[in-house]
PAMARGU-769000 format. One line per field, with one value per residue: residue number from 0; residue in one letter; x, z, y of N, C-alpha, C in turn. Coordinates in steps of 0.05 Angstrom, whole numbers, padded with zeros to 5 digits. Atoms other than C-alpha are relative to their C-alpha. Layout:
N
i NUM ...
aa A ...
n_c1 X ...
n_c3 Z ...
n_c2 Y ...
ca_c1 X ...
ca_c3 Z ...
ca_c2 Y ...
c_c1 X ...
c_c3 Z ...
c_c2 Y ...
END
This chain:
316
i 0 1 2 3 4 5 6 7 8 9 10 11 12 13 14 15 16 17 18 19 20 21 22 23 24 25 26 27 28 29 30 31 32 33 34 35 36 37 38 39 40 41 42 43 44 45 46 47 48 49 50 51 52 53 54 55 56 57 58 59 60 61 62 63 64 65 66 67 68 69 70 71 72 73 74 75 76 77 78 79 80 81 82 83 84 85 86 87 88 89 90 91 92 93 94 95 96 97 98 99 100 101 102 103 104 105 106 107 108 109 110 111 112 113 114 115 116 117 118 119 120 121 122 123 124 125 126 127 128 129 130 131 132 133 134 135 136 137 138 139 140 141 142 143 144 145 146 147 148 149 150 151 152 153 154 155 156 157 158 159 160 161 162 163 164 165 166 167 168 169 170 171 172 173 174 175 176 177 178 179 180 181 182 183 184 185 186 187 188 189 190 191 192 193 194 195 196 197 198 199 200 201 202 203 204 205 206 207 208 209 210 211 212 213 214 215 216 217 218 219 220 221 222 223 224 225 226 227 228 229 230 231 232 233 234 235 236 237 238 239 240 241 242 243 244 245 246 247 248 249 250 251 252 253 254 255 256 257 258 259 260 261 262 263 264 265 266 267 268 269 270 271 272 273 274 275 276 277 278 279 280 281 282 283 284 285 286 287 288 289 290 291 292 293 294 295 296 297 298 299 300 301 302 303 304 305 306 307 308 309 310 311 312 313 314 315
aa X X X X X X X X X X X X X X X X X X X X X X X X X X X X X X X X X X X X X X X X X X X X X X X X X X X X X X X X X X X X X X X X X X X X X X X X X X X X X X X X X X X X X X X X X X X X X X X X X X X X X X X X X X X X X X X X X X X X X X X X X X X X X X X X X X X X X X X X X X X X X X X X X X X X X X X X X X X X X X X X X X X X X X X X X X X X X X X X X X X X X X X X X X X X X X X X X X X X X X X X X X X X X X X X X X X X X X X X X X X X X X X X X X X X X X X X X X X X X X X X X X X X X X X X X X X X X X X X X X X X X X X X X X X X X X X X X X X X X X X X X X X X X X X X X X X X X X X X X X X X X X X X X X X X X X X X X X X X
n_c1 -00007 -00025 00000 00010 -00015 -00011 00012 -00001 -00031 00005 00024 -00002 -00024 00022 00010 -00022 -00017 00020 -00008 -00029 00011 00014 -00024 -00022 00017 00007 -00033 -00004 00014 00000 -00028 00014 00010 -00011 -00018 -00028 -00012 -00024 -00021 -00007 -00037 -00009 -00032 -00001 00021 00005 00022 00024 00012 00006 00023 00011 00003 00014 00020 00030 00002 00015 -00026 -00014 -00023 -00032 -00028 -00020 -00019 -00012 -00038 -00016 -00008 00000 00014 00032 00000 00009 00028 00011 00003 -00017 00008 00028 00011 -00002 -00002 00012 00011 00004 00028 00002 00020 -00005 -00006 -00032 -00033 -00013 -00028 -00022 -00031 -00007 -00029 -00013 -00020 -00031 -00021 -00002 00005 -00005 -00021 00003 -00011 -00028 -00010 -00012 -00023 -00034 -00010 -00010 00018 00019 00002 00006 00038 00016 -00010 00028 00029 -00005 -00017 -00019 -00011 -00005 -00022 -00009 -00017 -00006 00011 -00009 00025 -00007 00015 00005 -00031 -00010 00009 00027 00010 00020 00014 -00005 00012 00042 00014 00022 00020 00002 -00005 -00018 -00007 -00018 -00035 00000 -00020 00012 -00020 00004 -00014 -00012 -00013 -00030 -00009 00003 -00021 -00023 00000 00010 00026 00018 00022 00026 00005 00033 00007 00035 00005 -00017 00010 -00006 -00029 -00022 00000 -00015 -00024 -00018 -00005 -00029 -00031 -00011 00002 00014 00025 00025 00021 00011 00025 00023 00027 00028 00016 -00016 00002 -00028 00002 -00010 -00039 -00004 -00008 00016 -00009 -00026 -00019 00007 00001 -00028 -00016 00006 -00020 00009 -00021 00001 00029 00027 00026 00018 00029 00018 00029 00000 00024 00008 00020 -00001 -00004 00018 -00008 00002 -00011 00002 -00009 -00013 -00021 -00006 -00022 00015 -00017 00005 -00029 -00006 -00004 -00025 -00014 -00040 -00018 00006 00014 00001 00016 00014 00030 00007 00037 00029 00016 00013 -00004 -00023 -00012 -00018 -00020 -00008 -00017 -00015 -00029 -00008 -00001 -00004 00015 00007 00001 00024 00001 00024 -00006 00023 00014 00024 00034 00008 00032 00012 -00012 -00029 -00008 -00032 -00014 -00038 -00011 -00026 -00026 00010 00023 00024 00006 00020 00012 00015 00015 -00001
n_c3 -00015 00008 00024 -00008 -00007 00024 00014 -00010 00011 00045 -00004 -00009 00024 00029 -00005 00006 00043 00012 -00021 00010 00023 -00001 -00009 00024 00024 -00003 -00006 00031 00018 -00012 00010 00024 00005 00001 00014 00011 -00006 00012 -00018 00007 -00009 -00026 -00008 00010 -00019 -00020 -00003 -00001 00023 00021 -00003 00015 00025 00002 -00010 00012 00023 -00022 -00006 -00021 00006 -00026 00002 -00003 00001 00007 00018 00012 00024 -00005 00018 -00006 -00024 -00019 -00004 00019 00017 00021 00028 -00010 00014 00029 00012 00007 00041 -00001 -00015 -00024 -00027 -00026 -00026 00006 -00010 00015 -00018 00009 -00014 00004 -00006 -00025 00012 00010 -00007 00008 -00012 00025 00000 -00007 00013 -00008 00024 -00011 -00027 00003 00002 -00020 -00010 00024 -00003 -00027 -00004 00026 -00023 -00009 00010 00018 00025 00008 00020 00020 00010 -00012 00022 -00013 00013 -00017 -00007 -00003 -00021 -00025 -00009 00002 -00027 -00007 00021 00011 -00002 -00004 00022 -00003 -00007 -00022 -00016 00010 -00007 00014 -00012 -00027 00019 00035 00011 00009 00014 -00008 00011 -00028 -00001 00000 -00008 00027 00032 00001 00023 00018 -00005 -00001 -00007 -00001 -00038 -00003 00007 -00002 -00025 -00003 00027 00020 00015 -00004 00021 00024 -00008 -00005 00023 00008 -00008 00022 00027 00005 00007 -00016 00010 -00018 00002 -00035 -00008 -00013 -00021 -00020 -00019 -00014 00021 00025 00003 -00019 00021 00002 -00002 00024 00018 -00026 -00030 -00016 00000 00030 00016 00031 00013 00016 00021 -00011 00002 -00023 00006 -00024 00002 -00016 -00009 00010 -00009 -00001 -00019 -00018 -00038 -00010 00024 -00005 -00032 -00018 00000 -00021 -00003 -00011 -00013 -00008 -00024 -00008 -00027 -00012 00000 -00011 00022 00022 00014 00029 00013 00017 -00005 00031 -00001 00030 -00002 00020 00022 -00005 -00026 00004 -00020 -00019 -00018 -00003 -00013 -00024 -00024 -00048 -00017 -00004 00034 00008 00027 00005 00028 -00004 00013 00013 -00003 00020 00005 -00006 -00028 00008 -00020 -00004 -00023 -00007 -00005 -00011 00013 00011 -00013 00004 -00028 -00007 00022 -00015 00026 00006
n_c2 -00023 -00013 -00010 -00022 -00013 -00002 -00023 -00036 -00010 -00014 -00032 -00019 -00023 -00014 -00013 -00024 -00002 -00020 -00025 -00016 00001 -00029 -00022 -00012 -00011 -00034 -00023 00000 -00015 -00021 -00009 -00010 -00024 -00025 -00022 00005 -00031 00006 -00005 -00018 -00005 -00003 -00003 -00021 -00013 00008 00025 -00006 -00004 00026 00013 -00025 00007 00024 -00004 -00008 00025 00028 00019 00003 -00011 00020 00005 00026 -00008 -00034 00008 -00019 -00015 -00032 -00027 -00011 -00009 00016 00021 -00006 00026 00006 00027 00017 00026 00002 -00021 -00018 00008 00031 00006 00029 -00010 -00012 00020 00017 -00019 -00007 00001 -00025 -00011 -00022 -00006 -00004 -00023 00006 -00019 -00030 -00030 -00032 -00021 -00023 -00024 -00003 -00031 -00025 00010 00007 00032 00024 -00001 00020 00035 00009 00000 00023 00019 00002 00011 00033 -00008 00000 -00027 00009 -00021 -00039 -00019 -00035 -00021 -00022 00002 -00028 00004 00021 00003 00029 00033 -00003 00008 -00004 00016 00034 00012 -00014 -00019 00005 00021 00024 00025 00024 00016 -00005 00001 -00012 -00017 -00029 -00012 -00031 -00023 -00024 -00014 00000 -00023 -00022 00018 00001 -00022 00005 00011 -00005 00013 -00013 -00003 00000 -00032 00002 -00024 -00023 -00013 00005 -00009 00019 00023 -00008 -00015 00023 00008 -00019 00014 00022 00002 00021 -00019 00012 -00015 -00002 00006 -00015 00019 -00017 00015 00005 -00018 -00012 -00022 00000 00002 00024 00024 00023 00017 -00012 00016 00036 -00001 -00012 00024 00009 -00019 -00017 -00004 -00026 -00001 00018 -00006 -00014 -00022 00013 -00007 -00026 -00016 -00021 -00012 -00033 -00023 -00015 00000 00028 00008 00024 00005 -00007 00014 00000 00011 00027 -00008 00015 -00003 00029 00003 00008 00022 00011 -00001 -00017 00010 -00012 -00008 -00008 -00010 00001 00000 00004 -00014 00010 -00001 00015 -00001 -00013 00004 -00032 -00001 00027 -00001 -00002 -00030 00016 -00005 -00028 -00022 -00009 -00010 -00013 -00008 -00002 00024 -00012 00018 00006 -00007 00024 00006 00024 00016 00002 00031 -00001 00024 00001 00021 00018 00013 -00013 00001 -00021 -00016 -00029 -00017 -00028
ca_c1 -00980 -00913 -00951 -00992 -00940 -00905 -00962 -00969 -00894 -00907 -00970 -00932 -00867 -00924 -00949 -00883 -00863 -00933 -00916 -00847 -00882 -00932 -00878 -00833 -00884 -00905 -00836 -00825 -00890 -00875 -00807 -00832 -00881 -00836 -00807 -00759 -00715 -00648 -00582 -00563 -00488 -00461 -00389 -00360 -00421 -00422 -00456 -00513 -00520 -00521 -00580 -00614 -00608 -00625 -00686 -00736 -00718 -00730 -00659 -00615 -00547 -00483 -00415 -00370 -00308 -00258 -00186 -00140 -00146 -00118 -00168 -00237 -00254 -00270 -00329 -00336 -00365 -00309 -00337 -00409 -00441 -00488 -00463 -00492 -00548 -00562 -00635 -00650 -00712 -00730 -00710 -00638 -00572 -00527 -00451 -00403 -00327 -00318 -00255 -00208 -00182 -00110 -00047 -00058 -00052 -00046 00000 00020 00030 00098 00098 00141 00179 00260 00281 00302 00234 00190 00228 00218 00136 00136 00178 00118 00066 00103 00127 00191 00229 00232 00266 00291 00306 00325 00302 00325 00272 00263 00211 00226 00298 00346 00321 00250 00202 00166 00125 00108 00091 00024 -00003 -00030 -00082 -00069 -00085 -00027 00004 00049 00121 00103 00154 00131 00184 00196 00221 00270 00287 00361 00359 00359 00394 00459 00480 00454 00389 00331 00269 00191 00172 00100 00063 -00008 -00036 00014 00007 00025 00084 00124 00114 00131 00190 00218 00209 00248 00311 00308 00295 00234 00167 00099 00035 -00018 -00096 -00156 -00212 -00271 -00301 -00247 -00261 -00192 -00172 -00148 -00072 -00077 -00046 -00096 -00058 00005 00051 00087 00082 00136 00197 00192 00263 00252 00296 00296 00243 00197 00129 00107 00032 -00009 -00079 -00093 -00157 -00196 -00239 -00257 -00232 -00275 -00298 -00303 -00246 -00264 -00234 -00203 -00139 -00121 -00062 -00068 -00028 00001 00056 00092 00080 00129 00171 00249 00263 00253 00189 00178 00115 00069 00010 -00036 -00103 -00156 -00213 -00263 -00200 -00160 -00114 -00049 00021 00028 00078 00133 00188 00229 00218 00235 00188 00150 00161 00105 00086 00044 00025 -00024 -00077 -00145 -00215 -00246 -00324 -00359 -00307 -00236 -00202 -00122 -00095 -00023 00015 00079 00129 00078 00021 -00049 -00052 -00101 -00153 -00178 -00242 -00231
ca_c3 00320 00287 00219 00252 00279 00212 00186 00236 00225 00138 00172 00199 00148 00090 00138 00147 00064 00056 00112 00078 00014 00026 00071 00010 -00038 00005 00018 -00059 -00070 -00016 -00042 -00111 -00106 -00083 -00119 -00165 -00144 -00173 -00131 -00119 -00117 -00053 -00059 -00036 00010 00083 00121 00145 00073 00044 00091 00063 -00004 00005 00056 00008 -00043 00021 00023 00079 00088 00125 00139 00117 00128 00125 00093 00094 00034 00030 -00026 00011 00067 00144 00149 00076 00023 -00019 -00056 -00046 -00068 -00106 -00155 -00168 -00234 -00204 -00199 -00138 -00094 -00036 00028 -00001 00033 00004 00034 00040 00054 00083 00086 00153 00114 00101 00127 00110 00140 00116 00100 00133 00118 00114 00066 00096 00147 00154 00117 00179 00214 00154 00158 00234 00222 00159 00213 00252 00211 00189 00123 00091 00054 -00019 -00069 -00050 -00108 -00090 -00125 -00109 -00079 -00064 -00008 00030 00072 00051 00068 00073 00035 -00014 -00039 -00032 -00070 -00042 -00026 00048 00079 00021 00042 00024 00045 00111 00089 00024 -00011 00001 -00053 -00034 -00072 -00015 -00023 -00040 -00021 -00057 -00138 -00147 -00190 -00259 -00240 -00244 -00206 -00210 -00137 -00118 -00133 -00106 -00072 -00085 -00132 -00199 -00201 -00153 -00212 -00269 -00224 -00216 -00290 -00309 -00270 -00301 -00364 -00372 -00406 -00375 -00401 -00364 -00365 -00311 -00279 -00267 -00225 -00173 -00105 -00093 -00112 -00177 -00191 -00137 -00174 -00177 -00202 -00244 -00296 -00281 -00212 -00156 -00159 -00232 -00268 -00326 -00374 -00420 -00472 -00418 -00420 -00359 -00348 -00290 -00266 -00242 -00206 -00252 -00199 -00210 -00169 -00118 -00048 -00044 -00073 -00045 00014 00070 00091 00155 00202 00224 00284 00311 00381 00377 00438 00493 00491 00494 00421 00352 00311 00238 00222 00178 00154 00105 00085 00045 00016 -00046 -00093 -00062 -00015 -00007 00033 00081 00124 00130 00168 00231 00300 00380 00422 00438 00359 00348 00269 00239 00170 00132 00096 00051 00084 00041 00015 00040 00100 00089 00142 00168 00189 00233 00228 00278 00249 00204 00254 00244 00316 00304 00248 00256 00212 00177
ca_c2 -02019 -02012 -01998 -01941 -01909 -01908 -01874 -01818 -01807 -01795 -01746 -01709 -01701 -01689 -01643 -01601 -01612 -01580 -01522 -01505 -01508 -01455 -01413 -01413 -01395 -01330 -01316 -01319 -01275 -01227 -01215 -01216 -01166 -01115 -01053 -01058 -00994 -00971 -00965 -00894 -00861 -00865 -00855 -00797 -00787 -00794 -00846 -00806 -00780 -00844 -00864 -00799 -00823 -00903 -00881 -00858 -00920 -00972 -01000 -01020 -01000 -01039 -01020 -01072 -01033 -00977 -00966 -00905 -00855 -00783 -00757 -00774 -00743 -00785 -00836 -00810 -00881 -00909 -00972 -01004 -01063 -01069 -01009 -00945 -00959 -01032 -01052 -01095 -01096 -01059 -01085 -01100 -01083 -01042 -01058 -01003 -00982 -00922 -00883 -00869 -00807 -00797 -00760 -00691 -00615 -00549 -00503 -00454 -00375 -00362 -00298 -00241 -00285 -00296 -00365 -00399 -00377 -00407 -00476 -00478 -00462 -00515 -00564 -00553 -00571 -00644 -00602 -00597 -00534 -00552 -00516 -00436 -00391 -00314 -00251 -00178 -00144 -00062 -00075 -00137 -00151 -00207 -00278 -00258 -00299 -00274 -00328 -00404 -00456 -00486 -00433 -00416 -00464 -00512 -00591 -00638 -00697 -00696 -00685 -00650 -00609 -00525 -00486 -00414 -00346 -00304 -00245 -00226 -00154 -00094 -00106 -00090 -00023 -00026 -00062 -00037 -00060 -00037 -00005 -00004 00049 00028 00085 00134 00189 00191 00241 00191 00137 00191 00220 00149 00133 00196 00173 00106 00121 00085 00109 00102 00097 00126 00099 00137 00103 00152 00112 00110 00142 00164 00226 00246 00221 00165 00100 00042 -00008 -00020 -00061 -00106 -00116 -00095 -00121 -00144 -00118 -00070 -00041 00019 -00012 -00049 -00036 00006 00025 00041 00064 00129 00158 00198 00230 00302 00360 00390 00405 00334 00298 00233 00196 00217 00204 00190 00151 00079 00081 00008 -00003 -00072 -00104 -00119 -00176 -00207 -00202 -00164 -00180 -00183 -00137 -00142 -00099 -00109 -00083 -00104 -00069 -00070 -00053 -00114 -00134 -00088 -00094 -00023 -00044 -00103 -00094 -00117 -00068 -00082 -00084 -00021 00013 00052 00055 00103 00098 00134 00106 00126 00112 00074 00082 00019 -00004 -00041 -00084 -00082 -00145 -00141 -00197 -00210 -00264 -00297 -00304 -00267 -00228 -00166 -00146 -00072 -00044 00019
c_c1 00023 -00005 -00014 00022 00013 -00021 -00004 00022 -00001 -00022 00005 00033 -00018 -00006 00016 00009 -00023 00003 00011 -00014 -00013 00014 00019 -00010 -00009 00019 00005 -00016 00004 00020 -00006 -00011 00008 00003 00013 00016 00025 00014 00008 00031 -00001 00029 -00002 -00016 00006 -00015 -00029 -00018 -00009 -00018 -00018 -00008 -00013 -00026 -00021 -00003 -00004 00027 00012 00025 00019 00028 00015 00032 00009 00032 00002 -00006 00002 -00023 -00028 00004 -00011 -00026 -00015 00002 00021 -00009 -00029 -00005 -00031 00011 -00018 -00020 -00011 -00036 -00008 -00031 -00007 -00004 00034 00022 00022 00031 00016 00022 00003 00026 00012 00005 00025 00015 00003 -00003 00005 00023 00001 00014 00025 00012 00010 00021 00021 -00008 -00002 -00029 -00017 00015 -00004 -00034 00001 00003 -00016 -00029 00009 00001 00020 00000 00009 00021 00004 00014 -00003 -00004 00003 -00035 00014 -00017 00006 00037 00008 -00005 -00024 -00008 -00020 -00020 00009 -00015 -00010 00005 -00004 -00022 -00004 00000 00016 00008 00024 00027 00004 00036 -00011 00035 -00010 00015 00001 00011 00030 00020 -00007 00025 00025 -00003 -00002 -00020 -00022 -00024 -00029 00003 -00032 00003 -00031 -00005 00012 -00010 00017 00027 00022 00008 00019 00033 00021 00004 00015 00027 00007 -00010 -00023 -00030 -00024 -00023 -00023 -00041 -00022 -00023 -00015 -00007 00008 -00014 00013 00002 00012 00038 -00001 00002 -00006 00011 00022 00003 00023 00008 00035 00018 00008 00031 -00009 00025 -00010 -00027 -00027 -00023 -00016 -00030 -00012 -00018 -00001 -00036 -00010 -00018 00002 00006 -00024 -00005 00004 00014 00008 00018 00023 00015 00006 00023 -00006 00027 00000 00028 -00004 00004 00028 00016 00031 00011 -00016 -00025 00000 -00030 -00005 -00021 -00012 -00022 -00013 -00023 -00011 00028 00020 00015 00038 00024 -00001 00031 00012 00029 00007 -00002 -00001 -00030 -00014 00005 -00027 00007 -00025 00004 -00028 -00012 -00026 -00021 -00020 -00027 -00008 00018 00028 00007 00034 00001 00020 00004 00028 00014 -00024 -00020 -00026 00002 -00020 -00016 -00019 -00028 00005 -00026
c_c3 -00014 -00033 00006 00015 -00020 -00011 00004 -00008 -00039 00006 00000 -00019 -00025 00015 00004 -00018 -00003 00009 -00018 -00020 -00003 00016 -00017 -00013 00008 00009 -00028 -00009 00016 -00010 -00029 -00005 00019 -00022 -00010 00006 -00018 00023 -00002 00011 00026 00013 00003 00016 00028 00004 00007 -00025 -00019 00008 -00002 -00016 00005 00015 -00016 -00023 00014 -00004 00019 00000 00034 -00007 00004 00014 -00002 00004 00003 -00028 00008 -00022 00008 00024 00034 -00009 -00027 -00025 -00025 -00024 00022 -00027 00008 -00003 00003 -00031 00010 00002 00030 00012 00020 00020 00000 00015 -00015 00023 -00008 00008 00001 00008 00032 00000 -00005 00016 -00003 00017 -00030 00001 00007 -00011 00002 -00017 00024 00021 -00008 -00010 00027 00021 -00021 00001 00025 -00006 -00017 00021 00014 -00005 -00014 -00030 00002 -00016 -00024 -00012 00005 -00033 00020 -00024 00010 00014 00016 00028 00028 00018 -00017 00017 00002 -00018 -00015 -00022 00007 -00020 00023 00013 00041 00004 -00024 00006 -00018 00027 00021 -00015 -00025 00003 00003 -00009 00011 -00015 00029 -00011 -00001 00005 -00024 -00029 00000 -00028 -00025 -00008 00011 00009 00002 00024 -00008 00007 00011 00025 00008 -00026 -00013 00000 00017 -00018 -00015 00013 -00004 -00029 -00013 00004 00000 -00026 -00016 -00006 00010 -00010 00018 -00006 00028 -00001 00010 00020 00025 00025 00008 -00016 -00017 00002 00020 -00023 00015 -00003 -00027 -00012 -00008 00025 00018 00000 -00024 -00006 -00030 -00009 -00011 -00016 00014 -00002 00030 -00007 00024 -00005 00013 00009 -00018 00011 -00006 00020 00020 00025 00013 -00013 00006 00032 00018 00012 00030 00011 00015 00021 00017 00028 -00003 00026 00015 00005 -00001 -00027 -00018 -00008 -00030 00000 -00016 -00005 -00018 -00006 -00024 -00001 -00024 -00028 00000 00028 -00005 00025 00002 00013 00005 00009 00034 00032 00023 00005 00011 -00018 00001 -00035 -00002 -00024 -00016 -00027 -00005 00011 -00024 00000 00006 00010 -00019 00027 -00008 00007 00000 00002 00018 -00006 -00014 00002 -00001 00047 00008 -00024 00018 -00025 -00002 00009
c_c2 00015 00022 00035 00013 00014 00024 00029 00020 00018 00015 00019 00011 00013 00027 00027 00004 00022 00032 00022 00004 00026 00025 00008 00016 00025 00018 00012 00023 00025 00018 00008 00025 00022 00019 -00003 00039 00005 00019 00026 -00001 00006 00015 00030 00014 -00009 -00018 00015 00010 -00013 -00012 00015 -00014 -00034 00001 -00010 -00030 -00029 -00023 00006 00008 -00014 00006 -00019 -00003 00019 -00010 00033 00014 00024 00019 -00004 00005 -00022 -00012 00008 -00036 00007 -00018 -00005 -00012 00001 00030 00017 -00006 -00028 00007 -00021 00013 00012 -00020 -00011 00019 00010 00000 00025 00002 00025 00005 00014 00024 00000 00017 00020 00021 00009 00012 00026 00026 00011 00029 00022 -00015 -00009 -00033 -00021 00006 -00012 -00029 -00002 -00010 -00022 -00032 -00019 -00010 -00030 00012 00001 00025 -00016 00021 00033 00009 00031 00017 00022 00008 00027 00003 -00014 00001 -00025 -00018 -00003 -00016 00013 -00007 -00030 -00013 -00021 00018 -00007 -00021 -00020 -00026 -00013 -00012 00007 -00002 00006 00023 00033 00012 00019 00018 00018 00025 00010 00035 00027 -00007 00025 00028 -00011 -00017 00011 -00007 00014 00008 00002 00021 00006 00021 00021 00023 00002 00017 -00008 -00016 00021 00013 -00023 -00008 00020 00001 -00024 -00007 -00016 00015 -00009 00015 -00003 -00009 00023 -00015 00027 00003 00004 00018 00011 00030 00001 -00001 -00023 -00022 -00018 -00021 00003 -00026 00002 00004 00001 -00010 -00018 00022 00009 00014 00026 -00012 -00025 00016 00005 00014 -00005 00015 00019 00009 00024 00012 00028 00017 00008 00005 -00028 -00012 -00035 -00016 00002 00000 00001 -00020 -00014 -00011 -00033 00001 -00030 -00003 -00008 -00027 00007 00005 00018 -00015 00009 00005 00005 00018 -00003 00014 -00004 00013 -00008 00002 -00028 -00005 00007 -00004 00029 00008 -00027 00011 -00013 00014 -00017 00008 00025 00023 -00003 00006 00008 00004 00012 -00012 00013 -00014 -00010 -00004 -00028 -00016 -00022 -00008 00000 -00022 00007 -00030 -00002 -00034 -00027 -00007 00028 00007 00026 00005 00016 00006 00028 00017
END
């Protein structure tokens, strides 16, 4: 009895060695005769883009993880396993880390606004005021900024450094400064270069729509100190005379609203030759400005700004 028992027993392990045996062998051939595919780049990609890309090649895809970095963007792939270039089978998982993102805003616009109003706004955005140099300046008031270093809606790290050039007022007797000339006509330029001694050479654009003598653009730009042997030159409208002597001038009429304190206004407008400063100055509450201004052939846009902040664009 005991030996027949024995034997059923070795029936039935032969009979599960043999099982596994042939369950291996069509695991082996199933896997085998797959695909050989190759791993595509991931990094860098989102997750839904990265199951885009492994789709069509019949691979799997598993988040292992995610880490902090400021230079890829959210739920964007940092590292995966296997590599990019690998061969593997289809059916294989490809592991991934994607990123959290990092600490970053933007920067905000601070061109034309008082010093101590630009560090409040930078304050605001988890920036810092870096370095300040000063520069006279025939346009702007003292204090004003007139530039930054990044730029507008530049992304950096929280607590970055933005440097700024302020304004130091108009220059001091025996200093000389360019004035802007864009959009004015030419015998303000040559009148102004006659009472400082300064020669100017003149170029014409054809093309221009403005009328003839309107100054296109100049050298070097506003605010730039020049001397007796600097090198002035600007662009003048070479449109021809006639009943039609191109566009139309009219007056772009704005009232600061009512409020408790002063505002600093801006105005700007842009159009196909660019984008131009109109108007920057201080005014109370309820100053009406009226400035005038060339309709321009295929439409331009004003933007007002009050202390820094975008609060109206008009179409011409």
């Amino acid at each position: 009895m005991k030996v027949r028992s024995f034997e059923v027993s070795l029936a039935v392990v032969g009979l599960a060695l043999t099982a596994f045996l042939v369950l291996q062998w069509s695991l082996e051939s199933v896997i085998h005769s797959r695909k050989t595919v190759t791993v595509p780049e991931l990094k860098g990609k989102s997750l839904s883009a990265a199951l885009d890309l492994l789709g069509p090649v019949n691979l799997g895809l598993k988040k292992e993880g995610s880490e902090f970095d400021n230079k890829v963007p959210v739920d964007a792939v940092l590292r995966q396993l296997p590599a990019a270039g690998t061969m593997v089978r289809e059916g294989k998982l490809v592991r991934v880390t994607v990123s959290h993102g990092g600490v970053t805003v933007f920067v905000p616009n601070i061109l034309g606004m008082p010093l101590r109003n630009a560090e409040m706004l930078l304050r605001q955005a988890q920036l810092m005021l870096g370095e300040r140099s000063e520069t006279y300046s025939l346009s702007a008031e003292k204090g004003v900024v007139l530039s930054q270093s990044p730029g507008p809606e530049t992304s950096v790290e929280r607590e970055a450094l933005v440097d700024v050039v302020v304004s130091g007022g108009p220059p001091p007797n025996g200093v000389v400064l360019m004035p802007d000339f864009n959009r004015k006509d030419m015998a303000e330029a040559m009148s102004w270069a006659s009472s400082a001694g300064v020669r100017v050479k003149v170029s014409t654009d054809t093309t221009s729509l403005f009328p003839f003598g309107v100054i296109l653009s100049q050298s070097p730009k506003p605010d730039t100190v020049v001397g007796p042997e600097a090198k002035v030159s600007v662009t003048i409208s070479g449109r021809k005379k006639g009943p039609s002597t191109g566009p139309a001038a009219r007056t772009f009429h704005y009232e600061v609203s009512q409020g408790a304190s002063e505002s600093l206004v801006r105005i700007v407008i842009s159009d196909k030759f660019g984008e131009r400063e109109l108007f920057n100055g201080v005014r109370k509450p309820g100053s009406k400005i009226d400035l005038p201004i060339q309709d321009v052939a295929g439409g331009g846009r004003v933007k007002i700004f009050l202390n820094g902040v975008l609060v109206e664009e008009r179409d011409l």
